[in-house]
C-alpha positions in Angstrom: 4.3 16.4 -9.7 8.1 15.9 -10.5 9.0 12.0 -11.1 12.6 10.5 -10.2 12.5 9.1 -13.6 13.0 12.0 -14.8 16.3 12.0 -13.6 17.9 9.3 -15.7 20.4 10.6 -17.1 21.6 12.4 -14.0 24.9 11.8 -11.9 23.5 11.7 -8.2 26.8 10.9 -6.4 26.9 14.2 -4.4 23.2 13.3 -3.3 22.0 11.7 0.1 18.6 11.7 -0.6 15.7 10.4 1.8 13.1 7.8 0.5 10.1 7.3 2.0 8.9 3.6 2.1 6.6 1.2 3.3 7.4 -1.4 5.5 4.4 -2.0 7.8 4.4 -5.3 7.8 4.2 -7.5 10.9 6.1 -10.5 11.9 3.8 -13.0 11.8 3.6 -12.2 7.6 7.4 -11.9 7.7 7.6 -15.3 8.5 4.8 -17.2 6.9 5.2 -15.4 3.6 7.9 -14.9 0.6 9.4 -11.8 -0.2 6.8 -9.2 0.8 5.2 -7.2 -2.4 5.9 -4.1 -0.3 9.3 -4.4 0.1 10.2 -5.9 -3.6 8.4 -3.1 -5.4 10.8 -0.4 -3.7 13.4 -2.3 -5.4 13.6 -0.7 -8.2 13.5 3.2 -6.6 16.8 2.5 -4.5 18.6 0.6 -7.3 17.8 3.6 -10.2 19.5 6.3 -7.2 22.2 4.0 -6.2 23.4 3.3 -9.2 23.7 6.8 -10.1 25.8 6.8 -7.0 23.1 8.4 -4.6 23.2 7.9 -0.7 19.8 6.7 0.1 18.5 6.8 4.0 15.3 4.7 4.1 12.7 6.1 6.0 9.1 4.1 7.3 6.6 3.6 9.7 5.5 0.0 11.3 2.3 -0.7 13.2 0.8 1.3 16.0 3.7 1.8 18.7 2.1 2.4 22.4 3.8 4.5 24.7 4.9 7.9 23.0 4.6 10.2 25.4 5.3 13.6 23.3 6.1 15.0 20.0 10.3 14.5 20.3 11.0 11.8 23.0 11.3 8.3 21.1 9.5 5.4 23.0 11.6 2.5 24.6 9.1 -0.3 24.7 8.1 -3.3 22.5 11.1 -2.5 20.4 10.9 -6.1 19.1 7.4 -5.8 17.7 8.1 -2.6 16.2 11.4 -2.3 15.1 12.5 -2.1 11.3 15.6 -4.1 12.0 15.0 -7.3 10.4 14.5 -5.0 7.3 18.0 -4.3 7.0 19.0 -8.2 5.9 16.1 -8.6 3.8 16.8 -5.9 1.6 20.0 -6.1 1.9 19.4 -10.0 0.4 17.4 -8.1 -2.3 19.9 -5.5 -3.2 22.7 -8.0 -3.0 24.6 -5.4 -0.6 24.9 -4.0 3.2 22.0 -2.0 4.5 23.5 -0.5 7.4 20.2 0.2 10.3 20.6 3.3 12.3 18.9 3.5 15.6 17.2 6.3 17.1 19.3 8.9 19.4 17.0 7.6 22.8 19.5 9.5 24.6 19.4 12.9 23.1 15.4 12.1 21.7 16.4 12.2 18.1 16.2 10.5 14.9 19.5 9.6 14.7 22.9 10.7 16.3 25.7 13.0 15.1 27.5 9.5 14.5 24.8 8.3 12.7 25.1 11.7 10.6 28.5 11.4 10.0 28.3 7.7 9.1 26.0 8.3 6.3 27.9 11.4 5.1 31.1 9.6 4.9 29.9 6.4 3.3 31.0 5.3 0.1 28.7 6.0 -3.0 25.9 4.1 -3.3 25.8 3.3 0.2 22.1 2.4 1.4 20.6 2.8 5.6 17.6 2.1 7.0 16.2 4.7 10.1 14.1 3.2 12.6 10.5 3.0 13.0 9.6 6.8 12.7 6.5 5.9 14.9 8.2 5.6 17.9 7.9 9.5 17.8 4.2 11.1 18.4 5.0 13.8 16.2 5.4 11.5 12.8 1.6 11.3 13.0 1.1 14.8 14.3 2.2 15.7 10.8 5.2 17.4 13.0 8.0 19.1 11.2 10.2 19.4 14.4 10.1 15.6 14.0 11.6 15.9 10.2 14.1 18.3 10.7 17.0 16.2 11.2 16.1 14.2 7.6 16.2 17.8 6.0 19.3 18.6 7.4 20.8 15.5 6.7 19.7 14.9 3.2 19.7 17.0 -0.5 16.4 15.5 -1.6 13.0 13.6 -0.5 11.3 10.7 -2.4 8.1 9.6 -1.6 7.8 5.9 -3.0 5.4 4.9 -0.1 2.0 5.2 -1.8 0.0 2.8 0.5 0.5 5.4 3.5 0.1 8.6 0.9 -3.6 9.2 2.4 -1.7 9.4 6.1 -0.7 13.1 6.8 2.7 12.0 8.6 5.4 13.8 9.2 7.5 12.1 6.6 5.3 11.9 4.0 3.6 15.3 4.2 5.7 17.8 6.4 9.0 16.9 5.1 8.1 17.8 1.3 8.1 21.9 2.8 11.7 21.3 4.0 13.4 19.7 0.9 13.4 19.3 -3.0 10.9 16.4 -3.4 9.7 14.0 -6.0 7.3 10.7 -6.7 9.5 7.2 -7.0 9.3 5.0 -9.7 6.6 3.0 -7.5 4.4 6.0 -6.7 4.8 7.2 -10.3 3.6 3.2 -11.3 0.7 3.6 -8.7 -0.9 7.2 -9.7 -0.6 6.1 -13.9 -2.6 2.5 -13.2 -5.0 4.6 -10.8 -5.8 7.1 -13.6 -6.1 4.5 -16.0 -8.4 2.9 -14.2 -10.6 5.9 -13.5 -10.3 7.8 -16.6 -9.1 5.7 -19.8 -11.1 2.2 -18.5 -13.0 0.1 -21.2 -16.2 -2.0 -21.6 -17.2 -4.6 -19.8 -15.3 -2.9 -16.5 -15.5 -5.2 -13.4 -15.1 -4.4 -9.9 -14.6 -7.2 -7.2 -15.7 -5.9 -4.0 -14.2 -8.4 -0.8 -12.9 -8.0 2.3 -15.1 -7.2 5.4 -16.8 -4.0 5.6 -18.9 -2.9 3.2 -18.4 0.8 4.5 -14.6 1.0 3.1 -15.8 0.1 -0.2 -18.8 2.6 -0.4 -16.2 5.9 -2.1 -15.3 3.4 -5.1 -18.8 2.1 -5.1 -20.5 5.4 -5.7 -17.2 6.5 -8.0 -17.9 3.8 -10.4 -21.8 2.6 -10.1 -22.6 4.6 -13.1 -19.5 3.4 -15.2 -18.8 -0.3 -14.5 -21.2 -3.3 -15.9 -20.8 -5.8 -12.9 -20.1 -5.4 -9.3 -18.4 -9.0 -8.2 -19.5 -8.8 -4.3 -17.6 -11.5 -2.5 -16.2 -11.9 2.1 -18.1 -9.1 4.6 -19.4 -7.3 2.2 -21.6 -10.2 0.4 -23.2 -10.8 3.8 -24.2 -7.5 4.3 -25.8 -7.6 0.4 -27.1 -11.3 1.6 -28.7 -10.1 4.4 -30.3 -7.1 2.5 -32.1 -9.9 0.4 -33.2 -11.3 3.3 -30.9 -14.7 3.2 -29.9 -16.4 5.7 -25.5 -15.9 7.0 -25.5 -17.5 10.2 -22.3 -15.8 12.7 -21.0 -14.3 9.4 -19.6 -11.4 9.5 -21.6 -8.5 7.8 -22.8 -4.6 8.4 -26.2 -4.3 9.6 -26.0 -0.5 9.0 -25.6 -1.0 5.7 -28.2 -3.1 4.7 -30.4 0.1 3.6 -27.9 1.0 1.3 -27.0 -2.2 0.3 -30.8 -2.6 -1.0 -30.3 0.6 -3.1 -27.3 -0.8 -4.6 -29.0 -4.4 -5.6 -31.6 -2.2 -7.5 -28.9 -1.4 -9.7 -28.7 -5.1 -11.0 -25.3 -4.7 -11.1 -24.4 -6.5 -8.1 -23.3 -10.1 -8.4 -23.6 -12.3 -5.6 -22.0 -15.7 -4.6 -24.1 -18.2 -5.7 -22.3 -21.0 -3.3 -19.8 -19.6 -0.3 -17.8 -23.0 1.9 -18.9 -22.7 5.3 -17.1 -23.4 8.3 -18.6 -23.2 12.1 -21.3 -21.3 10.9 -19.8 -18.7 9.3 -18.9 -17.9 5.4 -15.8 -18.1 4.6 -15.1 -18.3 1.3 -16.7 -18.0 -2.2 -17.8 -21.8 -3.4 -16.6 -23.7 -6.5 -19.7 -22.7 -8.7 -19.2 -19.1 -8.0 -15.8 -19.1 -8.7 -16.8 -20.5 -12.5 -19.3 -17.9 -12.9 -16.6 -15.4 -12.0 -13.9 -17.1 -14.4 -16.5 -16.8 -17.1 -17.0 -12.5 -16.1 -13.3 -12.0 -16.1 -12.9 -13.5 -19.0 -14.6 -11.2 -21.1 -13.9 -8.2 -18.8 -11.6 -5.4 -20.6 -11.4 -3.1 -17.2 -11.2 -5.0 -13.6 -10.5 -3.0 -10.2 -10.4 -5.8 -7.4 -9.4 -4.4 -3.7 -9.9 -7.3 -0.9 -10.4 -10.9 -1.0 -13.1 -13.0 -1.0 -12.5 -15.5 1.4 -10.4 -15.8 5.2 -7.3 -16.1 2.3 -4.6 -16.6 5.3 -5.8 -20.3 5.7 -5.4 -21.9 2.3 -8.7 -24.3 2.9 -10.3 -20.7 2.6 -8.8 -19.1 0.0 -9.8 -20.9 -3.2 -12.1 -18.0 -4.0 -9.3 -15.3 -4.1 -7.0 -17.9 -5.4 -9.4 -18.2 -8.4 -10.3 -14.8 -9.3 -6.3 -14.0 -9.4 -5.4 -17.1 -11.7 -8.6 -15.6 -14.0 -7.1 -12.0 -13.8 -4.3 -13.3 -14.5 -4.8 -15.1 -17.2 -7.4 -12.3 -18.7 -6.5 -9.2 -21.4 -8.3 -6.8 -19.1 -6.6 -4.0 -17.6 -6.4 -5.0 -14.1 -5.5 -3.0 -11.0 -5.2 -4.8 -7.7 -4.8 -4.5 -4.8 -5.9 -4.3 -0.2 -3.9 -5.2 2.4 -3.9 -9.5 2.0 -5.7 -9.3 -2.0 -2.1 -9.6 -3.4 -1.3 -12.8 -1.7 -3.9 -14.4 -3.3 -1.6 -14.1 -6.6 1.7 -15.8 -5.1 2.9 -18.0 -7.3 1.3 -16.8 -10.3 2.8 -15.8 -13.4 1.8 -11.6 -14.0 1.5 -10.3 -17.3 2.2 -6.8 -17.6 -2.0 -5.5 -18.0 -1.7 -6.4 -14.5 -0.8 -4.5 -11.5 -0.5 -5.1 -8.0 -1.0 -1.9 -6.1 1.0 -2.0 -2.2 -2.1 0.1 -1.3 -5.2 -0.7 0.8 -7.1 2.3 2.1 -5.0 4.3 -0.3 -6.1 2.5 -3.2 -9.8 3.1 -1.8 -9.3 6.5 -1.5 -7.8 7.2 -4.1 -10.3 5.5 -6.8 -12.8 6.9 -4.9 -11.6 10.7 -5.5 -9.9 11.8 -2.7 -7.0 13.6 -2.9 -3.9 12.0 -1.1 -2.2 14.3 1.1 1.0 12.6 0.5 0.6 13.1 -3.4 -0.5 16.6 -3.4 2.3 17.7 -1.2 4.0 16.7 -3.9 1.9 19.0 -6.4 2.4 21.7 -4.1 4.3 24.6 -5.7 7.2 25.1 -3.3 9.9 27.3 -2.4 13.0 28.2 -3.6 14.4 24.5 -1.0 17.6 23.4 0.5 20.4 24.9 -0.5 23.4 23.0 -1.5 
């Protein structure tokens, strides 16, 4: 897989190249949050190829757009909810310069217009734009190179910097890679190396923390590493489901009842470590409880590997997120090789000083799948031997 570091020392000023990214992020986060892990860790990608005086197009999805009716003709409806707009100002606040947004051609049904084209092509070095949701076409997650075609034409290169869609076979992550030159960003390059850490180069005691709700998501990482770690930390959903296999009590909490066979197989391991307290609110468990969280403390402590995806408690109310809060000041404070990350796990480490044994992955199911062995199709399109690819 080639790396855009590897092009350091390179002068990219003739280059528009197209980075994929990942800004699914909805507005209610937007607003209740600080700057968004997702968007500060592509940071660093567009500043390394605009620098070296690169035009860079941003390209992402965001949510689950309703209404797309075929593989080329855009949808017109809940623009609001969907639309990567507001993304222009708050990277452009990050990057201390204009991101200039390009809207989708509604008229013509295309990506972008010939203005739009010539826009980018005629901007000053350096200059950095932001497409529009690529979701508001069907064929992004019909994998549909039709829908790509216009990128390809458009740009010299592809970067895929958007590891926590990787596992999606879209259109821009997957199809594009067979129509231009294509390479890993810096954050995809940080992702894979603290993945394969993790799997193949992790020491004793190795600890994974296991929250969230569903036990099934966890189950690939689970069987990947039952025979390696020492301790499985088992804290949200997926300590009901193990609370309910030992036959205690969890009132309306949410759990699996499918999985309590398979939960029992796991407990025989005596690897799994329960909550020993959880807080409580209108019958339901919703966090891990004080005494647990010390008993945890002490684990990570000593731990010299840790893989935590998901928290432990409803973490988006801060009455219910001392659990998560907790385990991220321990991680934080530990000399364990720490890899981190599922959808709302990072926010449970605002406001806390990082050192650099720990990493925050931008990935959820991602992360999942790929600690549990499956291969990405976003990454191995970028294994893929290819062509001879554009011609300049």
């Amino acid at each position: 897989m080639k790396n855009l570091s590897a092009l350091y020392d390179r002068n990219l000023s003739e280059e528009i190249v197209i980075v994929r990214v990942d800004l699914n992020i909805n507005n209610k986060t937007l607003r209740v949050s600080g700057p968004n892990l997702r968007v500060t860790s592509i940071i660093p990608t567009i500043k390394f190829l605009t620098k070296r005086g690169a035009k860079v197009v941003l390209v992402s999805h965001r949510g689950r757009p309703a209404g797309v009716t075929n593989n080329q003709r855009p949808i017109t409806d809940n623009i609001k909810e969907f639309t990567l707009k507001p993304f222009a100002k708050i990277l452009g606040g990050l990057l201390k310069k204009d991101v200039s947004f390009i809207p989708h051609d509604t008229k013509e049904y295309r990506l972008f217009s010939d203005a739009s084209a010539e826009k980018i092509k005629k901007a000053s070095k350096g200059s950095v734009f932001l497409l529009e949701n690529m979701r508001f076409f069907a064929g992004e997650e019909k994998n549909d190179p039709a829908v790509v075609r216009p990128l390809a034409e458009l740009g010299t290169f592809y970067v895929n910097d958007a590891f926590a869609v990787s596992h999606r076979k879209n259109a821009s992550v997957v199809a594009i890679t067979k129509l231009l030159p294509s390479c890993a960003g810096l954050l995809l390059e940080k992702e894979v190396f603290h993945m394969d850490e993790a799997i193949n180069n992790h020491k004793h005691p190795f600890v994974v923390i296991l929250g969230g709700a569903k036990m099934t998501d966890k189950m690939g990482l689970i069987k990947r590493f039952i025979g390696k770690a020492d301790y499985f930390l088992a804290g949200g959903g997926v300590a009901n489901t193990f609370f309910a296999a030992d036959g205690l009590p969890i009132g309306d909490s949410i759990y699996e009842s499918h999985m309590i066979p398979v939960a029992k197989k796991i407990m025989k391991t005596n690897k799994v470590i329960m909550p020993m307290d959880v807080a409580i609110f209108e019958r339901k468990i919703v966090d891990n409880g004080p005494g647990t969280t010390d008993e945890w403390v002490e684990i990570i402590k000593n731990a010299k590997t840790i893989i935590w995806n998901g928290p432990v408690g409803v973490i988006e109310n801060k009455k219910f997120a001392k659990g998560s809060v907790g385990i991220a000041q321990a991680i934080a404070k530990s000399k364990a090789f720490s890899v981190v990350g599922g959808g709302e796990t990072a926010l449970a480490f605002t406001g806390v000083p990082l050192k650099k044994n720990t990493f925050l992955s931008t990935g959820g199911g991602a992360m999942l799948e790929y600690l549990s062995g499956i291969k990405l199709p976003g990454i191995e399109a970028l294994r893929e031997k290819k062509g001879k690819g554009k011609k300049k």
